[in-house]
N, C-alpha and C positions, 0 to 999 in steps of 0.2 A: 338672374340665374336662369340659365335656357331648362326645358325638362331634361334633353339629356342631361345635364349633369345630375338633376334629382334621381334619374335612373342609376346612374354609375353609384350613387353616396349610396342608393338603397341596396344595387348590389352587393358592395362592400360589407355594409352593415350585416347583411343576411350571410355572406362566408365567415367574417369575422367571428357573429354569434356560431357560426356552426365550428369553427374552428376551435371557441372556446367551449363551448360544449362537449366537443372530443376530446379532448385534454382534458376536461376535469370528470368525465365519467372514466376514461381508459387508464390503467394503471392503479386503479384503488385499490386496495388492499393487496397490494402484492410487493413483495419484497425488493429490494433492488437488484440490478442486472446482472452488478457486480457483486460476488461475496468474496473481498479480499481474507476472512478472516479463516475460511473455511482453508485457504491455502496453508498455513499455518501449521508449523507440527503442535501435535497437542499436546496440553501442557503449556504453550509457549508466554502465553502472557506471567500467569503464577510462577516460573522460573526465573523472567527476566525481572520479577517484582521484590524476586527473594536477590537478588544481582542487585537491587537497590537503581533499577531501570524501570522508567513507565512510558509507554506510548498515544497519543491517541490520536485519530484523523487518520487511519488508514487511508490510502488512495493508490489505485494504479497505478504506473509509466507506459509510455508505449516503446518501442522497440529500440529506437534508437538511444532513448535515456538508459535502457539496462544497458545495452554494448558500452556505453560509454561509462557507467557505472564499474561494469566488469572489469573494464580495459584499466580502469583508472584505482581497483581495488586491492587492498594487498595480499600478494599470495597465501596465503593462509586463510583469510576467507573465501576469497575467487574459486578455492582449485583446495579446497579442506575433505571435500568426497568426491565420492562420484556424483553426485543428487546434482537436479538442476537446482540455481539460486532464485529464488526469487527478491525481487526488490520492486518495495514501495516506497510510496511517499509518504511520509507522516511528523508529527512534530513528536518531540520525547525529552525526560528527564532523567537526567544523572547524577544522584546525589549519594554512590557510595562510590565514585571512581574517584582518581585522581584529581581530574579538570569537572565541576559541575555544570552542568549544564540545565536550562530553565523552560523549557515549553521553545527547544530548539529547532527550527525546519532539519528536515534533513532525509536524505534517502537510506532506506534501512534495508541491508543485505540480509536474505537468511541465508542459510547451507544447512537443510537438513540430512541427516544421515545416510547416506545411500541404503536402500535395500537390507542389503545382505548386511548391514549392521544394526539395520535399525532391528531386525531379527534375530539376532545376536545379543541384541542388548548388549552392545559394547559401542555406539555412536555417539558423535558430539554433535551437537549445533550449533553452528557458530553465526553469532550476530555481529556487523557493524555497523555505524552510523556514520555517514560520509555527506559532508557537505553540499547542498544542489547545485552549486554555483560551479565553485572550484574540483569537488569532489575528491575534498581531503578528508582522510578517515579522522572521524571526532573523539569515537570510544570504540570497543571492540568488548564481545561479553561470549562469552563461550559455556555449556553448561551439557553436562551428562542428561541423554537422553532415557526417557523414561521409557520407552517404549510401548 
């Protein structure tokens, strides 16, 4: 082994440890970057639980999966207010629908109420669950907003 190379191994060594160093001191105790829950109308899980719906593993999409989501969703969800929809990823149970369903992948639309209804207390929410692959709706759950 020539000394360069015992230079270049120690080099490494010393960015490596510094590298790990900075990763396990930055980021402690702080929350994560994403709070998909916060997006959420409130109320929302307790509504979809009393629907005999449960979700869990919220996750992001990026932009292309919503368009494609949107494009591929049925008017009544899509286009239900004015509100923009949000969709995530998560897996979820349906054991008061028709079709049950078991700790299923799937991408979950919401549509909460525009504004001017949620104000009103006269808005609905509407949920659906759409396939990741094909992006066929699974269930669809709709519930009066509490405002």
């Amino acid at each position: 082994m020539k000394p360069i190379h015992a230079v270049v191994a120690g080099v490494l060594v010393l960015v490596w440890i510094g590298v790990l160093a900075f990763v396990l001191t930055h980021g402690k105790d702080q929350g994560s970057g994403v709070d998909v829950y916060s997006e959420l109308p409130p109320g929302f899980t307790a509504a979809l639980q009393t629907k005999g719906v449960t979700f869990s593993g919220l996750s992001p999409v990026d932009g292309a999966t919503v368009q494609q989501v949107l494009s591929h969703a049925t008017t009544d969800v899509a286009g239900a207010s004015g509100a923009d929809p949000i969709v995530l990823r998560t897996a979820f149970t349906d054991l008061d629908q028709g079709a049950s369903f078991q700790d299923r992948a799937a991408l979950m639309v919401v549509v909460p109420p525009s504004q001017a209804e949620s104000q009103a207390s006269s808005g609905s929410v509407h949920v659906a669950f759409l396939d990741p692959t094909t992006y066929t709706t699974l269930t669809t759950v709709t519930y009066a907003d509490a405002g």
